[in-house]
N, C-alpha and C positions, 0 to 999 in steps of 0.2 A: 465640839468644833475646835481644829487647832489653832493656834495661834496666828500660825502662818495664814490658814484660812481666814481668821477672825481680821484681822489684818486686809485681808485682801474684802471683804465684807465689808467693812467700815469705809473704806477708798473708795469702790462703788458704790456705796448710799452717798457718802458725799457727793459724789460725780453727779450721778442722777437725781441730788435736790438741787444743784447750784441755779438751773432755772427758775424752778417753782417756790424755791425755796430761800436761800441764799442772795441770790441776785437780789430779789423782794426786799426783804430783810435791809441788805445793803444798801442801797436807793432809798429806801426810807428814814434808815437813819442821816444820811447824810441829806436828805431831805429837810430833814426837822430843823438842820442848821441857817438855813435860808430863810427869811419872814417874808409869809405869804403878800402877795402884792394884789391889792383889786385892783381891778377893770374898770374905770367910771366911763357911763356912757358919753358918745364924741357932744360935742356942741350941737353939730349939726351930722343927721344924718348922711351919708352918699348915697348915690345911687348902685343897686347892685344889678346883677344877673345872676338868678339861682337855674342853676344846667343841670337838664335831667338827658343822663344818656339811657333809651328806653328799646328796647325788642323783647316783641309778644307781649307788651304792656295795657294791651287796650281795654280788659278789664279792672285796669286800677288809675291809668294815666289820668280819667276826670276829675277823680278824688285827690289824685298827688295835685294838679295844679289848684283845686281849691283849697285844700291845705295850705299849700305855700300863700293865697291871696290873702287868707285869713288868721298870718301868721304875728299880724302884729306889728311886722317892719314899717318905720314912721318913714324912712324913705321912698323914693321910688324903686319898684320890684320888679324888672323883668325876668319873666319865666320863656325861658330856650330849653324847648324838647329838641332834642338828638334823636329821630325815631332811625335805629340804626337799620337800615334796607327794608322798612317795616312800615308800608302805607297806613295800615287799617290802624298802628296805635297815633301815626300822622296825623290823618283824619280827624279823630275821635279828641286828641291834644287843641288842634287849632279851635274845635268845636268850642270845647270848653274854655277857651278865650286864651291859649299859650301860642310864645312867636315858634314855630315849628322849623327846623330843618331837619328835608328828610335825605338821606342817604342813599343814592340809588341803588347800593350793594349793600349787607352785610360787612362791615370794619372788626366788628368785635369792641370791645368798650371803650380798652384804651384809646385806642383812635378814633371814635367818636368824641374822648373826650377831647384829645387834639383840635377836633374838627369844632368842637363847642367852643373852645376857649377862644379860639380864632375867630369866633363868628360874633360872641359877645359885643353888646353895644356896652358894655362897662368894663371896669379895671378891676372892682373886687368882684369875684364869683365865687358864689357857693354852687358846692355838688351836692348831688342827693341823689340817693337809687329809688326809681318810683314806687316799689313797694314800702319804703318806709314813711313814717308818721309823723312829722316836726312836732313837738311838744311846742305850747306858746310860746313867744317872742323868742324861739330858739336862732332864727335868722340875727337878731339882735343880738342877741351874748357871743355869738359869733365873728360878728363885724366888729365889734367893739373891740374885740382881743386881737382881730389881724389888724387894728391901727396901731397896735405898739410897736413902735420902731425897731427896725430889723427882721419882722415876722413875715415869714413867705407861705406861711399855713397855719389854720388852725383846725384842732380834730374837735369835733363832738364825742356825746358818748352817748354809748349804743345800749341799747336793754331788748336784748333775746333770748324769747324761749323760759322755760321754767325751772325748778328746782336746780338739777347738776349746771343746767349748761347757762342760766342765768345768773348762779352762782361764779361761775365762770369769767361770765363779763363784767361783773362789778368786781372781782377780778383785777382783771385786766385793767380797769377803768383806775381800780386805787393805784397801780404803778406806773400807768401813764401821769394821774395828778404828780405823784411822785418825780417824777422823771422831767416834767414840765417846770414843777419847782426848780430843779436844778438846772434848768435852761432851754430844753429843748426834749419832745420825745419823739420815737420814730411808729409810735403807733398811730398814724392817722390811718381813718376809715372812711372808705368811700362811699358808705350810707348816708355820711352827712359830713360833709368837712369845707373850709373856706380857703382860697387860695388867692395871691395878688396875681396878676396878669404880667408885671413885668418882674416878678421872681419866677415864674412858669419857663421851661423848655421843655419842648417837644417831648413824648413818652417814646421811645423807639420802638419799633414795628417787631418786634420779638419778644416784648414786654405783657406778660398778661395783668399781674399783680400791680395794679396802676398806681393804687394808693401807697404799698412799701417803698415802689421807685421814686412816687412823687418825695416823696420824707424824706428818703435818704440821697437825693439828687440836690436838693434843697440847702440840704443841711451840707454836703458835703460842697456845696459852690457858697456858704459862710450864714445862709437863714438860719433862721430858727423855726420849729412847730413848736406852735402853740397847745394849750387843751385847754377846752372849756367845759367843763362839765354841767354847767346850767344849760349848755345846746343840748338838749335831749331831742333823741328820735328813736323810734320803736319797730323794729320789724319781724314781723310773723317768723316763725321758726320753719327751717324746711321741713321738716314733716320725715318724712320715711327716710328709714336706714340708708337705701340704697342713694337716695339725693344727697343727706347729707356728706356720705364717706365721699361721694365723687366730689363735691365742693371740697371738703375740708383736706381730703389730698390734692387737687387740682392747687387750691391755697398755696399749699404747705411745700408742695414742688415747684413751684411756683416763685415762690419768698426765697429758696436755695438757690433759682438760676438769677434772681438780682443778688442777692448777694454775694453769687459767684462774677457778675458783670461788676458790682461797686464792693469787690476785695478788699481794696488798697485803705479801704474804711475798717477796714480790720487790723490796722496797725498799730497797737497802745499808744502810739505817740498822736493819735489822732483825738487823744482823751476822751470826753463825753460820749461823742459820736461809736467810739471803739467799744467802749464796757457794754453799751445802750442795745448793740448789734452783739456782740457774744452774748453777754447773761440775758437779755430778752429774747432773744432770736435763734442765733445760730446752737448756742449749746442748748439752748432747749428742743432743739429740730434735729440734733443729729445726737449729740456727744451724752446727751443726759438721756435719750429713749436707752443706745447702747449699751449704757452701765444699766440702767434698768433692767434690760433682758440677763446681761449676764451674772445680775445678782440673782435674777431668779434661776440660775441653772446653780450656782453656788449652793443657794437654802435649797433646791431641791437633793442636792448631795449632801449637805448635811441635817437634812432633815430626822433621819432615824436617832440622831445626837444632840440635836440643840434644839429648844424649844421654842426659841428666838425666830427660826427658819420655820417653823411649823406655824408658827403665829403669823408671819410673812404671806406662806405661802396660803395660808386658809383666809386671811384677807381678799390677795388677788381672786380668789374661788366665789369670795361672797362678790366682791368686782364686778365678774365673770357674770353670775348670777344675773344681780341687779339689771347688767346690761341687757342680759337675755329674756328678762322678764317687761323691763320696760319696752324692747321690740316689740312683744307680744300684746303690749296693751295692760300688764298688770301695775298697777298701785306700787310706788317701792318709797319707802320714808325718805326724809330729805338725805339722812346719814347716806346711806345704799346708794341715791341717786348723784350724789358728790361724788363718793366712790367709784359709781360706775364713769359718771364723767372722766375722771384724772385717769384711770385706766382706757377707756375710750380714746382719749389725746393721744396715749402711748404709741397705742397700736396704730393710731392715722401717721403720727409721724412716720413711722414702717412706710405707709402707703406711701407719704408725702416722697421720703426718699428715693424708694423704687422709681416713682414716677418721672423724679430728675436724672436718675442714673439711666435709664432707658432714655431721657430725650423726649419725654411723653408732655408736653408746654403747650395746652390748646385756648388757642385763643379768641376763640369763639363757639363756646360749649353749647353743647344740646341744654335747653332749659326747657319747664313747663310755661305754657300762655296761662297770663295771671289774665 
């Protein structure tokens, strides 16, 4: 390989670890310089409103609201189903003892959740998506952290799915703690997260990614997000190839058109908020898949010459592999199935992109009834 080449090779592996890689790395060390702070539970507990916005849920909605009744919280618990245009998961909600509003049309989530938080007889609300599973007293470690002053959200952490893609979220989870240390993170998740009522404004009616806008709407009007990592909740993995790529590009195009609506968050002088949205987000969605691709056309050209690119390229292959095989239902060690994850991401970001460049933002997807 020439120089020039080797050169241009090195530029692009940097580019496409600075997400996965770099960014991490960074955030943690400046992490370490902060002393971790606990949470001590309040005096007295509030009262909350935990909001499930729900369609096609009516084989799960009984279970979510006994869950929640059973979750531990020493306050008062009001449970508000959202059944968005969806009598039968209404019905089955109120049955099982939840205060129900039901939507006479189809909204889609983000405006259900509009329509939930307005509707709330409380001030602090927690969200949840009805198929996931609060771990004990998770409502608790939750409320506790959105009474520290200044906090307009706090995220739980989520555990899905197994080997690659749960390696994945604990993941995720250590650079949000990271990121929280240093003040504030933009990874809230709408599986489980807390938010005050009067740091809430409206999600706009073009918004599908509810939970990124909520973060960065948040943060950008002076809150902070919280993370609480003792709020555990658990949800089932989507299952088949074809569910997952349409969620995980519907996501990922999704995250690029707020990001393109709260830009101006992209300005280094916006500090925290700025780095938090590049190295988390944006260069991992667009700038870091890019050099990825075009390193591999590089090692493919220099393949017959360096053995560097031959080692490269016969990784992505076993990648390749892995994926193909776990499609199919076979057994792949944990190595293989990491692998195939990280390469798996690559390629959705592909999707994720396409999807925003066409305009393709739906905001009310075909789902399966649970």
């Amino acid at each position: 390989m020439s120089a020039r080449r080797s050169a241009l090779a090195i530029a692009l592996g940097a580019s496409a670890a600075i997400g996965h890689v770099a960014y991490p790395l960074l955030v943690h060390a400046a992490a370490q310089r902060r002393p971790a702070r606990e949470v001590p539970p309040p005096s007295a507990w509030p009262a909350i409103t935990v909001l499930v916005p729900a369609y096609l849920e009516q084989g799960v909605i009984a279970d979510k609201v006994d869950n929640i009744s059973k979750n531990g919280y020493q306050g008062d618990v009001e449970i508000l189903v959202v059944a968005d245009g969806d009598p039968g998961t209404a019905a089955v909600a109120a049955a099982a003892g939840a205060r129900v509003l039901l939507l006479e049309e189809r909204h889609g989530k983000s405006q259900a959740l509009n329509k939930g938080v307005a509707a709330a007889s409380h001030d602090l609300i927690v969200i949840s998506d009805a198929n996931s599973e609060l771990e004990y007293d998770a409502l608790g470690y939750l409320v506790s952290a959105l009474l520290v002053e200044g906090t307009g959200a706090v995220a739980g952490e989520k555990l899905e799915g197994a080997g690659g893609e749960l390696a994945y979220w604990r993941f995720e989870s250590w650079i949000k703690r990271n990121e929280a240390r240093l003040g504030t993170t933009l990874g809230l998740d709408g599986g489980l997260c807390a938010v005050r009522r009067e740091a809430w404004d409206p999600i706009p009616a073009d918004i599908s990614n509810d939970d990124f806008w909520i973060a960065l709407d948040l943060m950008e009007r002076g809150w902070s997000v919280g993370y609480e990592p003792r709020a555990l909740m658990t949800e089932p993995s989507i299952g088949a190839f074809n569910l997952s790529w349409e969620r995980k590009t519907r996501v990922l195009g999704g995250g690029l058109h707020v990001m393109w609506r709260k830009r101006r968050l992209l300005d280094p002088r916006r500090g925290l908020v700025s780095a938090e949205l590049w190295g988390h987000k944006l260069w991992r969605s667009t700038l870091g898949p890019l050099s990825h691709l075009a390193l591999l056309g590089v090692a493919a050209g220099s393949a017959r010459r360096s053995r560097t690119a031959r080692v490269f390229l016969a990784g992505h292959a076993v990648g390749a592999a892995a994926l193909v095989a776990q499609e199919k239902g076979v057994s792949v060690p944990l190595p293989g199935r990491v692998v195939a994850q990280v390469l798996y991401l690559q390629i959705v970001a592909f999707g994720g992109m396409r999807r925003y460049l066409r305009g393709d933002r739906v905001l009310r997807w075909d789902k399966p009834a649970r």
